[in-house]
C-alpha positions in Angstrom: 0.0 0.0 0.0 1.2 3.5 -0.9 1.9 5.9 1.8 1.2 9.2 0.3 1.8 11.3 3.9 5.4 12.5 4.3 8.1 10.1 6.2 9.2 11.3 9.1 12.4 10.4 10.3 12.9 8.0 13.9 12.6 9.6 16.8 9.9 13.0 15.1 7.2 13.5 16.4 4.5 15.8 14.5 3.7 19.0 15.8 0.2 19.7 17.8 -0.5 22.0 14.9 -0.2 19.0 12.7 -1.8 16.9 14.9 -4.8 19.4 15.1 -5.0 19.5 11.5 -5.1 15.9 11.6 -7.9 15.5 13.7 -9.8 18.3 12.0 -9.5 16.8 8.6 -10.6 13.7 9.9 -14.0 15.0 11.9 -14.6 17.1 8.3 -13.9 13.7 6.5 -16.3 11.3 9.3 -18.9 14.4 8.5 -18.8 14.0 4.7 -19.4 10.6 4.4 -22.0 10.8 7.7 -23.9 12.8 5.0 -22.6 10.7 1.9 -25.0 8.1 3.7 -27.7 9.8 4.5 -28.2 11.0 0.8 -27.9 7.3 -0.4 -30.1 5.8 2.1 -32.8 9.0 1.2 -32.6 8.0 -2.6 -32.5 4.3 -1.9 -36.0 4.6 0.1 -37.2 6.9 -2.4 -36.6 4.3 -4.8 -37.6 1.1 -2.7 -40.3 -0.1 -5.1 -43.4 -1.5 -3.4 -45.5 -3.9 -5.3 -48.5 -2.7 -4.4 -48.2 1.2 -4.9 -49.2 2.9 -7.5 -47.3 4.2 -10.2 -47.6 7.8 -9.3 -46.8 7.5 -6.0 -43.9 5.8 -6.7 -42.5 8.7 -9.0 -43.5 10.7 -6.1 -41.7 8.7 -3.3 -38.5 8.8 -5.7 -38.8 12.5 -6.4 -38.6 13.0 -2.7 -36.2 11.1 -2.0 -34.1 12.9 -4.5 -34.9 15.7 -3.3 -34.0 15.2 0.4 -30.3 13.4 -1.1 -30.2 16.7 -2.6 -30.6 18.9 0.4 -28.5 17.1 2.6 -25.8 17.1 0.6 -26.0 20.8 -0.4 -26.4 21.6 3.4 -22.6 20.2 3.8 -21.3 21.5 0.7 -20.7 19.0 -1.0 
């Protein structure tokens, strides 16, 4: 597996500023796909097809669904 973070040589140890960055990178990152899933389990419900509903509802249910994927994933930027 590639390592694409700088080597650091034995004995360094990174800075707190690096370590902050760090840890704020990775709460942004655990954020984004927090909402990454919440937009694809909206669209996946909005597109859970149940036998017995009617056609329109269905296109409904889907546009929603859509619709709130949408939104979440505007609301984080993304």
């Amino acid at each position: 597996m590639t390592n694409h973070t700088p080597e650091q040589g034995a004995g360094t140890r990174p800075s707190t500023l690096d370590t902050q960055s760090e840890e704020e990178r990775l709460r942004l990152l655990e954020t984004q796909v927090q909402t990454l899933a919440d937009a694809v389990r909206a669209l996946a419900q909005g597109l859970e097809n149940i036998p017995t509903q009617d056609d329109a509802l269905a296109v409904e249910a889907a546009a929603r669904g859509a619709r709130l994927a949408h939104e979440l994933l505007l609301s984080q930027g993304l």
